[in-house]
C-alpha positions in Angstrom: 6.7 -6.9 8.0 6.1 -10.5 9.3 3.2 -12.3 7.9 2.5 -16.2 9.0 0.3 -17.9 6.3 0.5 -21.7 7.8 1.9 -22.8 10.6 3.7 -20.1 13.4 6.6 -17.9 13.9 8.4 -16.4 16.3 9.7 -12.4 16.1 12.2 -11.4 17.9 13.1 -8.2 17.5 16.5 -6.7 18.7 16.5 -5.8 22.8 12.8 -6.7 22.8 10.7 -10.2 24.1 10.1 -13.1 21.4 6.5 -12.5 20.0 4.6 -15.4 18.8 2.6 -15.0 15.1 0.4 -17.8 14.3 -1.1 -18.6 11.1 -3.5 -15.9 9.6 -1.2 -13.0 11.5 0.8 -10.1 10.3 2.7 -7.4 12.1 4.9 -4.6 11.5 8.3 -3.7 13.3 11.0 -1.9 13.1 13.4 0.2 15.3 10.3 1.8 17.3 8.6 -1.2 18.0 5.9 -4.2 16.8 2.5 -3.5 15.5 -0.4 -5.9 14.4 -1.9 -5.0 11.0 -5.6 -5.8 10.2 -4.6 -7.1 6.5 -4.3 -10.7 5.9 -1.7 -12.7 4.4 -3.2 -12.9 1.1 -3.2 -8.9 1.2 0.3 -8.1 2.1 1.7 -10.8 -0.5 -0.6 -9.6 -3.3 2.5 -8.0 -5.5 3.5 -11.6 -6.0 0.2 -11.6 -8.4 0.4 -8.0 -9.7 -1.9 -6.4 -7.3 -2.0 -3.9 -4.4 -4.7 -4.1 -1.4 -4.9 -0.4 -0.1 -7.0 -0.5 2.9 -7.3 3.3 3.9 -4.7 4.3 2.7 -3.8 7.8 2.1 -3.5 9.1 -1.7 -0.2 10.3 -1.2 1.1 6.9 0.3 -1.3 5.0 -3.0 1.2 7.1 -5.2 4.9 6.2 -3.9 3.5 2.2 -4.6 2.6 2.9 -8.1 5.7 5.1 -8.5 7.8 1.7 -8.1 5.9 0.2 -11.4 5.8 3.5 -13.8 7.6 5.1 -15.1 7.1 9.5 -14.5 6.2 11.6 -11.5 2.9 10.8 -9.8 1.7 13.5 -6.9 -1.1 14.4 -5.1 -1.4 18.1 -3.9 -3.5 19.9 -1.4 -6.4 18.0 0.7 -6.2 15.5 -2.3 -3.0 14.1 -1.0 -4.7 13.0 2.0 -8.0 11.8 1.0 -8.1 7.8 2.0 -8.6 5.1 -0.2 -9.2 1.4 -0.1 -9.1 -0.7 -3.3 -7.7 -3.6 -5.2 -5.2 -2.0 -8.1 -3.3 -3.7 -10.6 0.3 -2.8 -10.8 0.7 -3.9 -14.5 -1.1 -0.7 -15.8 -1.0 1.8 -13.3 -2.6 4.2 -15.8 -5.6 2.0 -15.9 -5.3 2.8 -11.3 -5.2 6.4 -11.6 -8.3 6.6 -13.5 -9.6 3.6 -10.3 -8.4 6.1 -7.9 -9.8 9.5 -10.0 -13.6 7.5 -10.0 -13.4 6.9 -6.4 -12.5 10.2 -4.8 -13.5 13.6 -5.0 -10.2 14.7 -6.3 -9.4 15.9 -10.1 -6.8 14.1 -12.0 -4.9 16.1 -14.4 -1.6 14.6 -16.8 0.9 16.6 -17.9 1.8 14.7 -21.0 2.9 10.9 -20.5 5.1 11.3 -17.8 3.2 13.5 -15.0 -0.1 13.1 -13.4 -1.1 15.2 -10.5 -4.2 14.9 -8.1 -5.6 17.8 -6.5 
């Protein structure tokens, strides 16, 4: 992920043209190609101030992020895994974002002692 807060860049991935980013721009690349992304740069950097910006994103995808900052299996089963979600979570108590996520989907979230949590 490239993301240009001030000023410009140039991209250039390998065996492809140079693509300009200006200020305000992000994109996405790897081996298949170079994407734009709709989130600013204050959005992609927000883990340097303990937070995620999920901007329909799909449970599933929510879960390996929070994964990285607890400790314990976190899954979502069924249609639940795949229900979208936008939000602003902080990564310092991700117990505190499952119960974010549980309040803003129809999904049922269910903890198997300390370490497990499962929505379905």
């Amino acid at each position: 992920m490239v993301s240009v807060a001030t000023g410009s860049a140039l991209l250039r991935p390998a065996g492809r043209a140079a693509l300009p980013i200006e200020a305000g721009q992000t994109f996405y690349f790897d081996r298949h190609g170079v994407r734009a992304s709709d989130l600013s740069f204050a959005a992609v950097s927000a883990w340097t101030r303990g937070v995620f910006v999920a901007d329909r994103l799909p449970l599933a995808e929510l879960l390996e992020v929070f994964g990285r900052y607890r400790t314990g299996l976190l899954r979502a089963s069924g249609n639940a895994a795949a229900q979208q979600i936008s939000g602003v979570f902080r990564l310092d108590d991700i117990d505190s974002a499952l119960l974010q996520v549980a309040a803003a989907l129809p999904v049922k979230l269910t903890r198997y002692g300390r370490y497990v949590a499962v929505f379905s």
